[in-house]
C-alpha positions as CSV (number, residue, x, y, z in Angstrom):
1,X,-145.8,-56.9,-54.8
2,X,-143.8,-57.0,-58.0
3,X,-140.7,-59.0,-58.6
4,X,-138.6,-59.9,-61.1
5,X,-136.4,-63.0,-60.9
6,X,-132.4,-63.5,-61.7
7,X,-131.3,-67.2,-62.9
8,X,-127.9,-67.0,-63.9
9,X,-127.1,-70.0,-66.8
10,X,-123.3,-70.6,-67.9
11,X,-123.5,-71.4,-71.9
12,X,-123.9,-74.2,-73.9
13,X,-124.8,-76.6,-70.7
14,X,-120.9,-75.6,-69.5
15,X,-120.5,-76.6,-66.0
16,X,-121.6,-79.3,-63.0
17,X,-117.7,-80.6,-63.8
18,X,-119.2,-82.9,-60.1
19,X,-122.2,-84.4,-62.4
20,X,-119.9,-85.9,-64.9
21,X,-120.0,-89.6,-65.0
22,X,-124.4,-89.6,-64.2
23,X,-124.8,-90.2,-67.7
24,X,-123.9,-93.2,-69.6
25,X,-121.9,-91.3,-72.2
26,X,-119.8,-88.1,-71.4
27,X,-121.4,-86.6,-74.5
28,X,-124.6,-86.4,-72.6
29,X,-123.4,-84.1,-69.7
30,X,-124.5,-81.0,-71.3
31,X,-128.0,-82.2,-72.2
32,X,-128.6,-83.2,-68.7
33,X,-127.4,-80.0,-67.7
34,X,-129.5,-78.0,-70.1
35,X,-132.5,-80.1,-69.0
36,X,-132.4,-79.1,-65.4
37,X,-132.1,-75.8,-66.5
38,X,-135.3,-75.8,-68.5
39,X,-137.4,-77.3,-65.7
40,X,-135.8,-74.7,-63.3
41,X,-136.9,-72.0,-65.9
42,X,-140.3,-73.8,-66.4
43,X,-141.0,-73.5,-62.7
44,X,-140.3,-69.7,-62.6
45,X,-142.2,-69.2,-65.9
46,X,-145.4,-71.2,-64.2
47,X,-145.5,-69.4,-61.0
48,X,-145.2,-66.2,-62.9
49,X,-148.6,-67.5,-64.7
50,X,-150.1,-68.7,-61.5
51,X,-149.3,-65.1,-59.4
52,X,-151.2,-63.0,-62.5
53,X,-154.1,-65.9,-61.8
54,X,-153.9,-66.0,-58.5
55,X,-156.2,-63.7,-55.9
56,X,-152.8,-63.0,-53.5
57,X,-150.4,-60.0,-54.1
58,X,-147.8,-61.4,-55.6
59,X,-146.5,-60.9,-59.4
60,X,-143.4,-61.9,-61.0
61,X,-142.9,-58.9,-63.7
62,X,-140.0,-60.2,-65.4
63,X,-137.7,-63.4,-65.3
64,X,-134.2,-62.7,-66.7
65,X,-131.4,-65.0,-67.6
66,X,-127.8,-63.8,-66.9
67,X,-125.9,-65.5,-69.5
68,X,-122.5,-64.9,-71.5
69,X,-124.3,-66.7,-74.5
70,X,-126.0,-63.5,-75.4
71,X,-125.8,-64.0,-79.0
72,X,-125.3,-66.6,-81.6
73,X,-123.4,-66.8,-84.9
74,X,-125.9,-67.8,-87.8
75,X,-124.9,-67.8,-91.3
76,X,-127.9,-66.8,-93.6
77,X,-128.8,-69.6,-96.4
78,X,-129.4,-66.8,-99.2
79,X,-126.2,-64.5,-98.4
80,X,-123.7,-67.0,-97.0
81,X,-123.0,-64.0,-94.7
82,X,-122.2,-64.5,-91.3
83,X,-124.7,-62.3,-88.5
84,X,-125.1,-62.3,-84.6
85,X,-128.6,-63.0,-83.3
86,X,-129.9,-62.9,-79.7
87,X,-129.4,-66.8,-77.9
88,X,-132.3,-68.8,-77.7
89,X,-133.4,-71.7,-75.9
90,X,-135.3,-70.1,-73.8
91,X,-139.1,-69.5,-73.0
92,X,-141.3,-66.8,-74.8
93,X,-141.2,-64.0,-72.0
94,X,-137.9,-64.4,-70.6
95,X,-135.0,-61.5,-71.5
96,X,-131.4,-62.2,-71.9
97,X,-129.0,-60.1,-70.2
98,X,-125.5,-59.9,-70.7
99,X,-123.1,-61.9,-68.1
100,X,-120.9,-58.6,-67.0
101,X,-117.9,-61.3,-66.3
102,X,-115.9,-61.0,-63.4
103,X,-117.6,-63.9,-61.7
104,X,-120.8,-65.2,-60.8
105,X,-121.3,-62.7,-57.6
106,X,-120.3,-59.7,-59.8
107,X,-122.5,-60.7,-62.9
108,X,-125.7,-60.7,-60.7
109,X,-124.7,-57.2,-59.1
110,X,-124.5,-56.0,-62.2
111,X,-127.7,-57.0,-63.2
112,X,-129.3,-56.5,-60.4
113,X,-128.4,-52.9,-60.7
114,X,-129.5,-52.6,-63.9
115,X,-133.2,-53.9,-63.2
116,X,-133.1,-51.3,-60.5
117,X,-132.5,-48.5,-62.5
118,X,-135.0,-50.0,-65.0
119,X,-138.0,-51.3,-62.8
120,X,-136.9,-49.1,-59.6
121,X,-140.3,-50.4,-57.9
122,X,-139.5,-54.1,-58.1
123,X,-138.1,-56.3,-55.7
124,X,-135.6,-58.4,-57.1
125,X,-135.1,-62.4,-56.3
126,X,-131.7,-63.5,-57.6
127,X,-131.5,-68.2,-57.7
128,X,-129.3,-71.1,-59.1
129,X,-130.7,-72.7,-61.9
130,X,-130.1,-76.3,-61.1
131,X,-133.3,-77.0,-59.4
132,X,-135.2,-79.4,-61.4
133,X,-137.4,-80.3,-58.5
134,X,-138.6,-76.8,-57.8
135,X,-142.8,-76.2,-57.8
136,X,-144.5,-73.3,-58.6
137,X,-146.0,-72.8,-55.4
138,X,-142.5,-73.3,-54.1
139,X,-141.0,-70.3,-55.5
140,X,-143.6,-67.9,-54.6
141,X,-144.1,-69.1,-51.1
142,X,-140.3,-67.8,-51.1
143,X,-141.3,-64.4,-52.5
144,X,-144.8,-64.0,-50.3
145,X,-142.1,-64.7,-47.1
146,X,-139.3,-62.6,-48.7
147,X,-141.7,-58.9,-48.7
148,X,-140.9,-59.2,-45.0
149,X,-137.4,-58.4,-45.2
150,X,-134.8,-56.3,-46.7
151,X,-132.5,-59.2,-47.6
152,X,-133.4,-63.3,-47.3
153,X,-132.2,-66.0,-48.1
154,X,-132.8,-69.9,-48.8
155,X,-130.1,-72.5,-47.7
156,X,-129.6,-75.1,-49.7
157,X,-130.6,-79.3,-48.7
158,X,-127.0,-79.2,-47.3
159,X,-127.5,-76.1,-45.0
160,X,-124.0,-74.4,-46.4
161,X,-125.0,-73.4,-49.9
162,X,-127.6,-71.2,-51.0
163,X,-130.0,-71.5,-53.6
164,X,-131.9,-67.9,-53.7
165,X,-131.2,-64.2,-52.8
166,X,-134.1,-61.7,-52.3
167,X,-133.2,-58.2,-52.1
168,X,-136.4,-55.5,-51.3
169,X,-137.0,-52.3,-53.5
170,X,-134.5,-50.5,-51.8
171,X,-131.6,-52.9,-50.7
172,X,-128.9,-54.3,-52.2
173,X,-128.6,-58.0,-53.3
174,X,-124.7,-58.1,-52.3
175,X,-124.6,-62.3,-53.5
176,X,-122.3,-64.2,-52.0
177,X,-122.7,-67.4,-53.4
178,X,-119.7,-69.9,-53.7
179,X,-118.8,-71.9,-50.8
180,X,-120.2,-71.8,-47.3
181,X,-122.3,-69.3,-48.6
182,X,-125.4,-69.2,-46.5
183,X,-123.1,-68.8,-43.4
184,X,-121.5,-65.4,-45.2
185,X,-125.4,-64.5,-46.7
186,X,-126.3,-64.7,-42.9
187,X,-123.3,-62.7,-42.0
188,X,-123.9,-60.1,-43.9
189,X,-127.7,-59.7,-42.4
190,X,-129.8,-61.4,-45.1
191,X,-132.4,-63.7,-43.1
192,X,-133.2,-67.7,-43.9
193,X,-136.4,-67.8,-45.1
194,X,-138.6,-70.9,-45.2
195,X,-138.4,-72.9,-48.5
196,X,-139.7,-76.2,-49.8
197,X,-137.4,-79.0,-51.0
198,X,-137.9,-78.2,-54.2
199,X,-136.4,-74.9,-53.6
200,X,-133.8,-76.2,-51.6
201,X,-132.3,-78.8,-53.5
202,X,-129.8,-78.3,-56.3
203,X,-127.9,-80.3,-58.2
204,X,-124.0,-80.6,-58.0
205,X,-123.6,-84.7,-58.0
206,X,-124.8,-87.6,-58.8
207,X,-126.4,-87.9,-55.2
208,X,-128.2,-84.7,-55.3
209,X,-129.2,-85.6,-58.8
210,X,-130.8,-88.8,-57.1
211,X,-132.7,-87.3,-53.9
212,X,-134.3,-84.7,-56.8
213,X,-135.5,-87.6,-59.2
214,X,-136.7,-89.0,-55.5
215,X,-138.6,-85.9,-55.3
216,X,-139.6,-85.5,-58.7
217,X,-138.5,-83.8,-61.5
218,X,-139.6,-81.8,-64.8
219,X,-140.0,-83.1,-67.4
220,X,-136.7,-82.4,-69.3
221,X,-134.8,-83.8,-66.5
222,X,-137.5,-86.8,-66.7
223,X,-136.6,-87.4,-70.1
224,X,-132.7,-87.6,-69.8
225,X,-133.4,-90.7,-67.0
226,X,-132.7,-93.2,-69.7
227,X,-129.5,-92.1,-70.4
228,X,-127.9,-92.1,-66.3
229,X,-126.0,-94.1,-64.9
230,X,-127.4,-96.1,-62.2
231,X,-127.3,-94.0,-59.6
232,X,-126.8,-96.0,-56.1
């Protein structure tokens, strides 16, 4: 089974407004921010190396960030003259689409159906990227559980949030991720699939921050321990 995976990332470590005040100096925020994100990223780009190694069915095809930062302004040393290049940051492998705006819910429909008109024979997983505990073998014991169904779902640690949205080759992915938003995935018939903590537990405070370096963390979010606050 083929899939290709949605993380939507808001610029620039923008964001987590809850997880100010972890670090020891506000200037900080955005590096812890765009640490979890790389270790979420990480995971994703390992199990998409360990389903093309692996003897089970399972391939991740293509990951894809959904980001507004689509370019970036760089000023050439010979010309002085002022170009737009594609945002980096990110892993070799990994294609940048364009944040469609109108919201988190809309941007991922909007990607979503443009990988469906792309890669029409791919099932599409659509998840958070603030989960610096996630494994590997997390992620596609999600996707092995998720061919079973048109739509599913994982809950976040809390049981109200969610974390990750599959959607089958020929269903919709209809998000609806904001608050109580595993109750309204549920309404609208996607099914809770079984997930690992790492899967299940994202980051919006300092407490979630602390049950995930509890867990254990990449190693980006690793290296920005120095620089938290004790967190009690």
């Amino acid at each position: 089974m083929q899939w290709r995976v949605l993380v939507p990332v808001r610029p620039d470590g923008a964001g987590k407004s809850r997880l100010r005040g972890a670090t020891t100096d506000a200037a900080l925020h955005a590096d812890l921010v765009r640490a979890i994100q790389r270790d979420t990223l990480a995971a994703v780009v390992e199990a998409r190396e360990l389903a093309s190694a692996g003897s089970h069915d399972i391939r991740i095809s293509g990951i894809h960030v959904v980001t507004s930062q689509v370019t970036s302004q760089v000023t050439s040393p010979i010309t002085s003259q002022v170009t737009s290049q594609p945002a980096t940051g990110f892993a070799p492998g990994i294609e940048v689409m364009a944040d469609a705006g109108g919201g988190l819910n809309s941007a991922l429909s909007a990607a979503h159906a443009e990988l469906r008109r792309r890669h029409p024979a791919d099932r599409v997983l659509a998840m958070v990227a603030d989960l610096p505990s996630l494994r590997a073998e997390e992620l596609l014991a999600v996707l092995q559980e998720a061919v079973s169904v048109s739509r599913g779902f994982v809950a976040d640690h809390s049981g109200h949030g969610t974390t990750m949205l599959t959607s089958s080759v020929a269903g919709h992915l209809d998000p609806r991720f904001g608050p109580e938003s595993a109750a309204r995935h549920r309404e609208s018939g996607a099914v809770e699939l079984k997930a690992g903590l790492g899967a299940s537990n994202d980051v919006d405070t300092a407490d979630d921050l602390k049950r995930c370096l509890q867990l254990g963390v990449g190693a980006s979010t690793a290296g920005m321990v120095a620089h938290l606050q004790p967190l009690t």
